[in-house]
C-alpha positions as CSV (number, residue, x, y, z in Angstrom):
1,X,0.0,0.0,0.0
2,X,2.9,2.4,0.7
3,X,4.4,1.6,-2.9
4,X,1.2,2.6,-4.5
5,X,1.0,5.9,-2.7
6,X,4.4,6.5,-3.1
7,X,3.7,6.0,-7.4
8,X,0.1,8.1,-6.7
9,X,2.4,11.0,-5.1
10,X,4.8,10.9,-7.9
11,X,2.6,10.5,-10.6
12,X,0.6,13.6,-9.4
13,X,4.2,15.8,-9.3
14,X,4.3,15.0,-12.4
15,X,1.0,16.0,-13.7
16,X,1.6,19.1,-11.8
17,X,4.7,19.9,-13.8
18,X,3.4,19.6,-17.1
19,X,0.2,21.3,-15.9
20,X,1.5,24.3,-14.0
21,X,4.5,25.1,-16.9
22,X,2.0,26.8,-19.3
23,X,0.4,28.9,-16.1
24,X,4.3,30.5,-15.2
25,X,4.4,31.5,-19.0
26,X,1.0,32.8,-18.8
27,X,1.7,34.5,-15.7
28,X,5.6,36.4,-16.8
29,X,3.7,37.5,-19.5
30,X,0.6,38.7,-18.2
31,X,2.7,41.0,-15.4
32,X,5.1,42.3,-18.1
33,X,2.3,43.8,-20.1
34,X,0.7,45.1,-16.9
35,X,4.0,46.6,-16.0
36,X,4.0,48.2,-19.5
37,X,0.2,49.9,-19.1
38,X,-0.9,47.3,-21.2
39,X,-4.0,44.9,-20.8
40,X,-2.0,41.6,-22.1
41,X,-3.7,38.1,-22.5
42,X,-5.1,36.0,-20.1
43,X,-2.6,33.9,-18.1
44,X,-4.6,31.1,-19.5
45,X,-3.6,32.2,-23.1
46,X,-0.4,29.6,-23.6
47,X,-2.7,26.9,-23.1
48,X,-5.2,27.8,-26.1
49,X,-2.2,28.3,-28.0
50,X,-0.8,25.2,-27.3
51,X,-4.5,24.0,-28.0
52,X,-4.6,25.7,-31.1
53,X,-1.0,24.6,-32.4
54,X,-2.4,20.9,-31.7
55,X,-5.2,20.6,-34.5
56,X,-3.2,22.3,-36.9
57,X,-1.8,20.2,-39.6
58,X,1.8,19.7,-40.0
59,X,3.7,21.2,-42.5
60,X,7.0,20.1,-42.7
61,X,10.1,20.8,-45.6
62,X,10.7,18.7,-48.6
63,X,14.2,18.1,-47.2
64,X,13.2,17.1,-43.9
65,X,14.9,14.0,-42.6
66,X,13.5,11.6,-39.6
67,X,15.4,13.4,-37.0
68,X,13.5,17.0,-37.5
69,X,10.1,14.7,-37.4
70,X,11.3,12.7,-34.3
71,X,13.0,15.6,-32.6
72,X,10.0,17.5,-30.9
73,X,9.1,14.5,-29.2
74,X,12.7,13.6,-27.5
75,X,13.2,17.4,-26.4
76,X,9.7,17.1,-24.9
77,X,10.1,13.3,-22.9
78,X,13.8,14.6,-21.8
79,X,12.3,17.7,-20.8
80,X,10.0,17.0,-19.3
81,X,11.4,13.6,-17.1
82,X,14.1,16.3,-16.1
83,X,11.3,18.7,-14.8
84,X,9.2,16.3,-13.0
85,X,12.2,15.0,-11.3
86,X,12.9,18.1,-9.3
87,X,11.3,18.1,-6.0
88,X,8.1,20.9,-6.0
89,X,6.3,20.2,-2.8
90,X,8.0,16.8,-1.4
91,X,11.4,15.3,-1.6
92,X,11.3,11.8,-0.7
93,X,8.8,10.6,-4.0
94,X,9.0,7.2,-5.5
95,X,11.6,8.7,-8.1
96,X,14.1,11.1,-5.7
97,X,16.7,8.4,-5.7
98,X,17.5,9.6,-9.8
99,X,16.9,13.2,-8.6
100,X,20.3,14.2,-9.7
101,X,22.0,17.3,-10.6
102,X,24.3,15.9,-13.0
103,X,21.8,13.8,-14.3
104,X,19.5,16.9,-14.9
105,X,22.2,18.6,-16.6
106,X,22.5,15.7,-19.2
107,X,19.2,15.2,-19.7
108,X,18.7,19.1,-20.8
109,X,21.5,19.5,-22.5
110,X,20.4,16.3,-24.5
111,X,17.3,18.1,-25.3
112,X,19.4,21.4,-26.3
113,X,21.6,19.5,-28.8
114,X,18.5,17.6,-30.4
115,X,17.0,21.9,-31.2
116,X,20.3,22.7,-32.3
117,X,20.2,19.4,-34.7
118,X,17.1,20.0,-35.8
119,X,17.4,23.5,-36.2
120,X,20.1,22.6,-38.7
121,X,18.1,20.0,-40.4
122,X,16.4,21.5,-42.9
123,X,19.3,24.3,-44.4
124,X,17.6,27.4,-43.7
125,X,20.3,30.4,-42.4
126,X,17.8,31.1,-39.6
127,X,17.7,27.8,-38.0
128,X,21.5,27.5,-39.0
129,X,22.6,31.2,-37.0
130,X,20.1,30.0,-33.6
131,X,21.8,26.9,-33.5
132,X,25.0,28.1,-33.8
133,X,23.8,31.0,-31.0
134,X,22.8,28.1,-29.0
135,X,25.6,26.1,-29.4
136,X,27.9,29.2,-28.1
137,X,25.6,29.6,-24.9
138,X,25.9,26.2,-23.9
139,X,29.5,26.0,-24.1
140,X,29.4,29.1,-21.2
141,X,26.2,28.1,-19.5
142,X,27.3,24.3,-18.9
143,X,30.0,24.5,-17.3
144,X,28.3,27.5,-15.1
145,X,25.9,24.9,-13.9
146,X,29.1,22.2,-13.2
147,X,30.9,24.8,-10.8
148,X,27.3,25.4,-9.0
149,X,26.6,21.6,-8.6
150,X,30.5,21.0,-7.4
151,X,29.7,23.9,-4.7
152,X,26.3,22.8,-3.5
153,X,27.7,18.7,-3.4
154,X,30.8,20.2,-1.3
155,X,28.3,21.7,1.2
156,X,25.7,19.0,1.9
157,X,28.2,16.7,0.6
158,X,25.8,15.2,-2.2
159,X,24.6,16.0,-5.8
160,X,20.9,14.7,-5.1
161,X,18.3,17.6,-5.1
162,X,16.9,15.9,-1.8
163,X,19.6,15.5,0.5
164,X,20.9,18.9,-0.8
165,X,16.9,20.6,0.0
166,X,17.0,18.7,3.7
167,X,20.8,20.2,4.1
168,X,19.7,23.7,3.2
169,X,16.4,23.3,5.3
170,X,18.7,22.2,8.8
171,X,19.6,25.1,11.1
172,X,23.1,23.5,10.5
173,X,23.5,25.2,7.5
174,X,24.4,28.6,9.1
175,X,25.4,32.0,6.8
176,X,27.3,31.2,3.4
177,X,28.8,33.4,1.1
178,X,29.3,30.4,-1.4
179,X,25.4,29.6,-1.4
180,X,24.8,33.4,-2.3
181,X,27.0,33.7,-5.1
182,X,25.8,30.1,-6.1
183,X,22.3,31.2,-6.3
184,X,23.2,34.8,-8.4
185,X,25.5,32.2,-11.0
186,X,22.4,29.9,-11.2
187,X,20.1,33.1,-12.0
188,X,22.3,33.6,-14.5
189,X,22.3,30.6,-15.9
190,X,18.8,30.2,-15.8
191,X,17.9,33.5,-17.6
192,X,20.5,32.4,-20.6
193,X,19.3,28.8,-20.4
194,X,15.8,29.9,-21.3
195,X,16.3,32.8,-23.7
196,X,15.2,35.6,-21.7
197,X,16.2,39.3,-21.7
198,X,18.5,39.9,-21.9
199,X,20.3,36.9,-23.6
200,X,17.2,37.0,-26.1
201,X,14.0,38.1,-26.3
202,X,11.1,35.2,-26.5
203,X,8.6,37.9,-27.7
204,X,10.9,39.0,-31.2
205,X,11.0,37.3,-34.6
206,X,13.9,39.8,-35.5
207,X,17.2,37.6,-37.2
208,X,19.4,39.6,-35.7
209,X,18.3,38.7,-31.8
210,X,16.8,35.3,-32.2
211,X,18.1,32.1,-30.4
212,X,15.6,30.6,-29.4
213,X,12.6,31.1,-32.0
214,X,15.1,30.4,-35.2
215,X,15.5,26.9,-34.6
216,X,12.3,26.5,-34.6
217,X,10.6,28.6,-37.3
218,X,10.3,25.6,-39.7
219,X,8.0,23.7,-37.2
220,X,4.0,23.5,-36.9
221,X,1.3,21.8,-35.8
222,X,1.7,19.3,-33.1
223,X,5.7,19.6,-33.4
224,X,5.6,22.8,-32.6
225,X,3.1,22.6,-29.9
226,X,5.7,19.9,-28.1
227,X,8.9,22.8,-28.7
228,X,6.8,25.6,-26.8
229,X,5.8,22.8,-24.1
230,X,9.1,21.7,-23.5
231,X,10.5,25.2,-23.2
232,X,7.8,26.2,-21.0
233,X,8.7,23.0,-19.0
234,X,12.3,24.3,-19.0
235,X,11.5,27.7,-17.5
236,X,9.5,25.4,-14.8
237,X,12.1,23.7,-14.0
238,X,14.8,26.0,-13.3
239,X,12.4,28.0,-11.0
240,X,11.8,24.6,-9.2
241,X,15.1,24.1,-8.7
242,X,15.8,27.5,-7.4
243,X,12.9,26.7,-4.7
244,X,14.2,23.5,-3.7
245,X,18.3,24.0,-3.7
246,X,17.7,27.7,-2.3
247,X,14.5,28.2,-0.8
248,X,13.3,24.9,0.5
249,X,11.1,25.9,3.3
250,X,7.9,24.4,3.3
251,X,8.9,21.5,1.5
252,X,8.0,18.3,2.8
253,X,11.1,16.8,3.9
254,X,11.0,13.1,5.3
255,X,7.0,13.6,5.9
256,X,4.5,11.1,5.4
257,X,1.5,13.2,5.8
258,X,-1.4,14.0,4.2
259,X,-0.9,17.7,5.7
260,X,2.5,17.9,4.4
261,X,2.2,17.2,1.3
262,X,-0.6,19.6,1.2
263,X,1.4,22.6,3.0
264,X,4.3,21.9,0.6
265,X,2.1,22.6,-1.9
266,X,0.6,25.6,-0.9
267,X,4.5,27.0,-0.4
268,X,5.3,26.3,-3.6
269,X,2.6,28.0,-5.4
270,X,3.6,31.2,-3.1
271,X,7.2,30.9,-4.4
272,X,6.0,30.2,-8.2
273,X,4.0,33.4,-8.1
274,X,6.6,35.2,-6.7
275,X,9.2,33.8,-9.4
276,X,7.1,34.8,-12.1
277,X,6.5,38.4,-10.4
278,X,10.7,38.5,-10.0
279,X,11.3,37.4,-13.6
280,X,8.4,40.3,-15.1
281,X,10.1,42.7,-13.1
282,X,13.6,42.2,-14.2
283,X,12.6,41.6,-17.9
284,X,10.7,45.0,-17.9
285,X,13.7,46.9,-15.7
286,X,16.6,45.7,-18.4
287,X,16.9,45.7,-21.9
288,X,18.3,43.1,-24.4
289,X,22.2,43.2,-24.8
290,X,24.0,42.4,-27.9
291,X,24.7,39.1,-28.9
292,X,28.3,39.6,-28.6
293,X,28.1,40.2,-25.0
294,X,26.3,37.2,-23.8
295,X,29.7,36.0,-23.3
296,X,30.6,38.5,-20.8
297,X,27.2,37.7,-19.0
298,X,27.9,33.9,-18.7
299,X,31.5,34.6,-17.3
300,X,29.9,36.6,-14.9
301,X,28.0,33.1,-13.6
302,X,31.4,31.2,-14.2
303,X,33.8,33.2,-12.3
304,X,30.9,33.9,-9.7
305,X,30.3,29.5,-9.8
306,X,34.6,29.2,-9.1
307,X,34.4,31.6,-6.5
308,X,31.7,29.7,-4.7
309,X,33.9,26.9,-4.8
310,X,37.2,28.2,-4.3
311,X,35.4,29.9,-1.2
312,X,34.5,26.7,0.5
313,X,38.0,25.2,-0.1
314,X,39.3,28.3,1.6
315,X,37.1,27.9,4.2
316,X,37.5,23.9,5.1
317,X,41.2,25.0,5.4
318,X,41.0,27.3,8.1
């Protein structure tokens, strides 16, 4: 009986993921074109698009080859699997054991070099300059994430999301300089990662500032449909993790009860809200920067990842 609640309990994290993704789109949006005096769509809006993009037909390029058909459907499982495996309102689900932070990082930067395939699929120069955009951002953005993952295992002394949540949580943890600067270089990260401003802007269809949107222009229908899921997903995902690795109170941690679960769910809809409210604001504070100077903005979360870690050497040594 335990087993089967444990598989209900994950199952419904995992509904919840792929439910709630659209809503945090919905909701960025919705406050950025309040913030601009502007009466914006409903927050419900990605979800007719989505609807919409699913009884269209596909149209897809003479030239086309399986793995532009095939594609949408791997960036969407791997995305997804990666999202629902970060911890939202419990830790200790049937699936937390695989709730890695390596293993998240493979399984999206799978999914990133399946778009940048595909993107290069059919020959256009659009899909050709976003994967080659996306391609550059990776190579910053990657190992980024590595140096925050090697400072959060050298604190709690794992890479598993819920021994590092139930380390942050204890009153052992204590002020650390390392965490801070961890969690500004995973901002970072997260903001490139996704194609926000100012890396790119998910709103343009300009060739000079897409990433994102030019590796997929040649998709429609369902195809395109899974693309905007999974990146919605991939937003939802790095806001998770933020709430678990960061701010994991009101997560149930080691709890069997009904009330828990139900309290760790509330919490995390507070801190969802208040991610997408963060994210509107900054988007509408800061404009877009140049392409050229992405670099600069990922070094910022790769010198601020080695400091974080260089910091807790330091600091074991004294």
């Amino acid at each position: 009986m335990a087993l089967v609640l444990d598989f209900l309990i994950q199952g419904v994290q995992m509904a919840l993921v792929l439910l709630l993704a659209p809503l945090l789109t919905g909701l960025v949006r919705k406050v950025k074109a309040r913030l601009l005096r502007r009466q914006g769509a409903s927050v419900l809006q990605p979800y007719r698009d989505l609807l919409r993009l699913a009884r269209k037909e596909v149209v897809l390029a003479e030239n086309a080859s399986w793995l532009f058909r095939g594609a949408p459907y791997l960036i969407f499982a791997a995305t997804w699997v990666a999202a629902a495996l970060v911890p939202t309102f419990a830790t200790r689900l049937a699936f937390s054991w695989s709730a890695d932070l390596i293993a998240l990082i493979a399984l999206l930067g799978s999914a990133r070099f399946l778009l940048a395939l595909a993107g290069m699929d059919v020959g256009t120069s659009f899909g050709g300059i976003g994967s080659s955009r996306e391609v550059m951002i990776a190579s910053l953005a990657e190992p980024a994430m590595l140096l925050i993952v090697f400072t959060l295992a050298l604190l709690a002394g794992a890479t598993q999301l819920s021994s590092i949540a139930a380390y942050v949580a204890s009153p052992e943890l204590g002020l650390r300089v390392s965490l801070g600067l961890a969690l500004v270089a995973l901002v970072i990260v997260a903001i490139a990662e996704n194609a926000r401003i100012p890396v790119d802007n998910p709103a343009t269809h300009l060739e000079l500032t897409m990433v994102h949107e030019a590796m997929v222009l040649e998709y429609s229908g369902r195809h395109l449909a899974l693309i905007e899921l999974a990146a919605a997903l991939k937003l939802f995902l790095y806001v998770s993790l933020i709430a678990c690795v960061f701010v994991p109170w009101g997560l149930a941690i080691d709890e069997a009860r009904p009330m828990a679960y139900v309290m760790g769910a509330l919490a995390f809809g507070a801190k969802l809200v208040a991610s997408g409210l963060l994210l509107a604001l900054f988007e509408t504070a800061i404009a877009k920067m140049r392409v050229f100077r992405v670099p600069e903005f990922l070094g910022a979360a790769l010198m601020l990842g080695l400091l974080a870690t260089l910091l807790l050497f330091v600091s074991r040594g004294l």
